[in-house]
Structure formats: structure tokens, C-alpha cells
N, C-alpha and C positions, 0 to 999 in steps of 0.2 A: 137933858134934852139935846143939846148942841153937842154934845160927844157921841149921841147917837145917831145923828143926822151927818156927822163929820163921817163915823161907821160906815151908814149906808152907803156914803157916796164912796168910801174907798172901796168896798163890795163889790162896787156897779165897775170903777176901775178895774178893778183886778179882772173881773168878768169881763170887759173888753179886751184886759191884756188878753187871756185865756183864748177869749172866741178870734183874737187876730191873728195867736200864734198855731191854731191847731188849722186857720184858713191857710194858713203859708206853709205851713207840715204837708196840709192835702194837697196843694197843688203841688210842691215839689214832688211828691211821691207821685202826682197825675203826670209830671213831666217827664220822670224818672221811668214811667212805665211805659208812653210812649217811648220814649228812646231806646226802651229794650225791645217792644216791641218792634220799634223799624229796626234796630239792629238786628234781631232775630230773621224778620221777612229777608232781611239784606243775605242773610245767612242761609238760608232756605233757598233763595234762588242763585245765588254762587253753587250750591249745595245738584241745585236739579241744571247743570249744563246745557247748553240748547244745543240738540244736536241738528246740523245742518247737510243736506247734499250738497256736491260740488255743484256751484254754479258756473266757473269757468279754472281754467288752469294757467299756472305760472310759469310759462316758459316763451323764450325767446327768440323762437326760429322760424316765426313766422307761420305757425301751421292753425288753424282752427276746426271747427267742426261745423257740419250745419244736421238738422233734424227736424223731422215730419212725425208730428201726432195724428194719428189717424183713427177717430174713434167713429164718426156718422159716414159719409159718402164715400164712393172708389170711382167714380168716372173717368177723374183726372189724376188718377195714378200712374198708371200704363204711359203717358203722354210726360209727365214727370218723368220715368225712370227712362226714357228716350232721348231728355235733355241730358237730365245726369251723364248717359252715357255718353252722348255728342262731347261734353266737357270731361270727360274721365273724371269723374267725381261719384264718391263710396261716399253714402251717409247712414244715417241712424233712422231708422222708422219707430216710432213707439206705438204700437198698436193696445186696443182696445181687444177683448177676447170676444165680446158681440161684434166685432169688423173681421174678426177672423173667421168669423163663425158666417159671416153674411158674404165675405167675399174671399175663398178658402185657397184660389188660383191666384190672388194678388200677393197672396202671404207667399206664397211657393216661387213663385214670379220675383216678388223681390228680394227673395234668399237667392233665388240662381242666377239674379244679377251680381252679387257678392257684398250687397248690403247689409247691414245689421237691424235686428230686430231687436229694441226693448220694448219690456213688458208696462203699460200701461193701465194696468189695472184687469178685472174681468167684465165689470160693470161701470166704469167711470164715475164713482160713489166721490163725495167728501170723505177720505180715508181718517183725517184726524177724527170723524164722529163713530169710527168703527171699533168695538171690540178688538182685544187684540185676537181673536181666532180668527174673525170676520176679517180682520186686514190680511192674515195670513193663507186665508182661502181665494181672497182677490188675488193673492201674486201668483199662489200653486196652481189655480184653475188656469189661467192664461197661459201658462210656463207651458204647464202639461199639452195642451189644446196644439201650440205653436211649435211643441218638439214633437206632437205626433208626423203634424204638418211639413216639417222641416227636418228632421234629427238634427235641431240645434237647439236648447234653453238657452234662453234670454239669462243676460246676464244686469243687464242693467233697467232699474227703473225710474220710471218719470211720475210721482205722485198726478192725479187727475184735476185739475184746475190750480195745480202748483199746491194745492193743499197739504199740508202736512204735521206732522207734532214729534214730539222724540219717540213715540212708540212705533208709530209710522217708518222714521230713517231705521230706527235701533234693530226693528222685525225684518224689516227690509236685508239689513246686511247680514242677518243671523241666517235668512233664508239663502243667502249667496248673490244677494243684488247689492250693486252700487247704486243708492239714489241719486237722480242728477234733473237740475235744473236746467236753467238758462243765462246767458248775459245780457244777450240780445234778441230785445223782442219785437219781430220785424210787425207783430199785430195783423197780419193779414186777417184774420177774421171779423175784424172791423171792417173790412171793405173798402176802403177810404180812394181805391181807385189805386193805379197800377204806379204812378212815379210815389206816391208817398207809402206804397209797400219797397220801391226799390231805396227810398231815401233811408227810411226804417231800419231796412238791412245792409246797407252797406257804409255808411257813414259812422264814424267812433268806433271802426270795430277795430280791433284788435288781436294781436296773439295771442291764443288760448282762449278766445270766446269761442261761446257755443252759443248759436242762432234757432229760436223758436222757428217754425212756418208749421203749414196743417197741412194736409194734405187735400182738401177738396175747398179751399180759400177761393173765394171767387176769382181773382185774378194773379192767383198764382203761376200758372201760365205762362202769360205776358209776361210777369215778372221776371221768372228765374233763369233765362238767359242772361240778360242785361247784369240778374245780381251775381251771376258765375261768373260773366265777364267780367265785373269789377274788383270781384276776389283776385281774380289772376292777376288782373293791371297793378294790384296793389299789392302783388307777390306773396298774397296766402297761399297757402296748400290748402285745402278740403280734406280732411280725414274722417271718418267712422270715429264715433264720440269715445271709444272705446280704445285706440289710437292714440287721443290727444291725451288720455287721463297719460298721469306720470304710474312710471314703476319703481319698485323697491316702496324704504322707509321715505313715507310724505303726512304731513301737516296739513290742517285745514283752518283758513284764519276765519276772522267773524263775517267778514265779507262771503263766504263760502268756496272762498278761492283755494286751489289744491297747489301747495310745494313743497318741495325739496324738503325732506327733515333735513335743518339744521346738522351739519360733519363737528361731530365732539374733538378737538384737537389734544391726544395725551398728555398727562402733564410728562416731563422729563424726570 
């Protein structure tokens, strides 16, 4: 009787060894699978690269760009490209294909000032939520529409609410557009009143930024003398965003900033 009770209890032992060591088996293997699994995800997204448009460029000569999206109102276009002129200053309009389509002598108007036109969209859609044929019918429709108007295609685009995804940039340059953002966003459609649009724009700005404004900003007006004046005093140049991009072989770092490829030095 007591060698059998001695028995049972080694039984119940072993059965604890057992269920302690197959708990320590499962978790390692639960840990083991996590870690391939985050190493995998880690590998996947190494794998799918973000692709980015220029936001600003890397050079040091002091020249930057400024730019006008114009997708709803033109009132105060015409009154814009007057100051422009008064300061000899060429920029970038990024048009909407319904702004084209509503206001067809501003588009012509600001080509024969010697402005630049990019393409903005046709519809001012969230592009990342497009098909990719539907992304590629927003930049052909617009192109087409503005070379009738101009005999010039747009060469560069501004995704519509800054939105974007890599099918977006990727379609974009396959169709013959540089996507391009901003550095600097002076926020004029906030409204916020005329010195905190001029503060916006011209403070921290730098060589090789590119400056948001809209073209029908409530106090943009007001503003863009004062902020051309302060470009100048601070020895920018103004150039057409098109201009400031670099040429030849260039790099685009994660920031979105455009340079220089790195000069391979031979070996000897």
C-alpha cells in the first residue's frame, strides 16, 4: 500500500515536470514567433520604400521659390500677378482643372506673364484613395485641358491637400511630373490676419525652400508685398519652382530634401 501511494505521488511529479516543461516549450516558441514575426513586418516595410516628393532643395546660393495653389476663387489673381510684376518675380501656380475650366483667361494670363503652371489635380480628390487609373486620369485631364489653353504641359505636381502614397509620387513621375510639396507653409487660408501671414512667410525661411500661399487667401493682398520685400532684404532670389529643383544626378533624403548625388571619387 505505501509503495503505491509513494507511486502515485511520483506520477503526479512527473506530470508537473511535464506540464511545466511543455508551458516553457509554448512560450518560447510564442516568443520565437513574435520576433519573426516583427522581424518579417520590419522587412516588409524596408522592402516597400516611402517614396517622397521634393519638399525643398539643397543648395546654397540663396535662391528659393514661392507658389500659388489655386483651386476655388480668381478675383484676386490678376492684382497678384501686378505685384509679382512690380517685384520681378516668376513663380509657380498649381492649378486645379475645374479653376481652369472656370477661369480660362487667368490660366493664359498667367502663362504670358512667364509664370509656371503645375498640375494640381482635375478634381482636387484625396489622390492616396484613388485607383491607380483614376490617379492617372486626374493628372492627364488637367495636363491636357492647360496645354490646350497654353501650348505648355505642366510638368510638375502638387498632390491636393498635400495627400499622397507611393502609387501617387511613383504614377506621378512615370507620367512626366515631379511631385513637390512645400517647406514653408505660410497657412494663409487660415486667415489669421495679415502680419501672422507675413510672420508665416518669411521668418526661418531659407535657401531652397519652397513657400505654400493660395491664390484667393483672404489677405493675401496685403501681404505679399511686405513678404517680396522681405525676401529681397534677406538676399533671396524668387525663382519658378522648376528653377530651384537641382539638375543632373540628385538624391532625395527622408526629409524630402533634393541633392547633389554624392561625386564617386576613382580608385587609383
Amino acid at each position: 500500500m505505501i509503495k503505491r501511494v509513494e507511486r502515485t505521488q511520483e506520477v503526479r511529479k512527473e506530470r508537473k515536470r511535464w506540464a511545466a516543461g511543455t508551458l516553457a516549450a509554448g512560450l518560447l516558441l510564442c516568443a520565437m514567433g513574435v520576433f519573426y514575426t516583427a522581424r518579417t513586418r520590419t522587412a516588409e516595410v524596408v522592402a516597400r520604400k516611402r517614396e517622397l516628393p521634393i519638399y525643398a532643395v539643397d543648395r546654397d546660393d540663396n535662391k528659393i521659390a514661392i507658389s500659388f495653389d489655386a483651386a476655388w476663387g480668381g478675383d484676386k489673381t490678376e492684382k497678384i500677378l501686378d505685384i509679382l510684376d512690380e517685384f520681378g518675380v516668376k513663380t509657380t501656380f498649381f492649378m486645379v482643372d475645374i479653376w481652369t475650366q472656370r477661369f480660362p483667361d487667368l490660366v493664359k494670363e498667367i502663362a504670358a506673364r512667364g509664370h509656371e503652371i503645375g498640375n494640381h489635380s482635375t478634381t482636387h480628390p484625396k489622390m492616396s484613395t484613388l485607383s491607380r487609373e483614376k490617379i492617372r486620369q486626374e493628372l492627364d485631364t488637367m495636363a491636357d485641358n492647360v496645354q490646350a489653353l497654353t501650348g505648355v504641359r505642366p510638368t510638375l505636381f502638387r498632390p491636393p491637400y498635400g495627400d499622397y502614397n507611393n502609387d501617387v509620387v511613383l504614377i506621378a513621375r512615370d507620367a512626366g511630373y515631379e511631385p513637390i510639396q512645400w517647406s514653408v507653409d505660410s497657412l494663409d487660408w487660415k486667415n489669421k490676419g495679415v502680419q501672422p501671414l507675413i510672420d508665416r512667410a518669411t521668418k526661418n525661411v531659407k535657401s531652397g525652400d519652397i513657400v505654400l500661399f493660395h491664390n484667393d487667401s483672404k489677405y493675401i493682398l496685403d501681404a505679399l508685398p511686405t513678404i517680396l520685400k522681405s525676401y529681397r532684404e534677406q538676399g533671396f532670389t524668387v525663382v519658378p519652382i522648376s528653377e530651384l529643383l537641382l539638375t543632373g544626378e540628385t538624391t532625395l533624403d527622408a526629409q524630402g530634401i533634393q541633392h547633389p548625388a554624392p561625386t564617386t571619387i576613382p580608385e587609383v
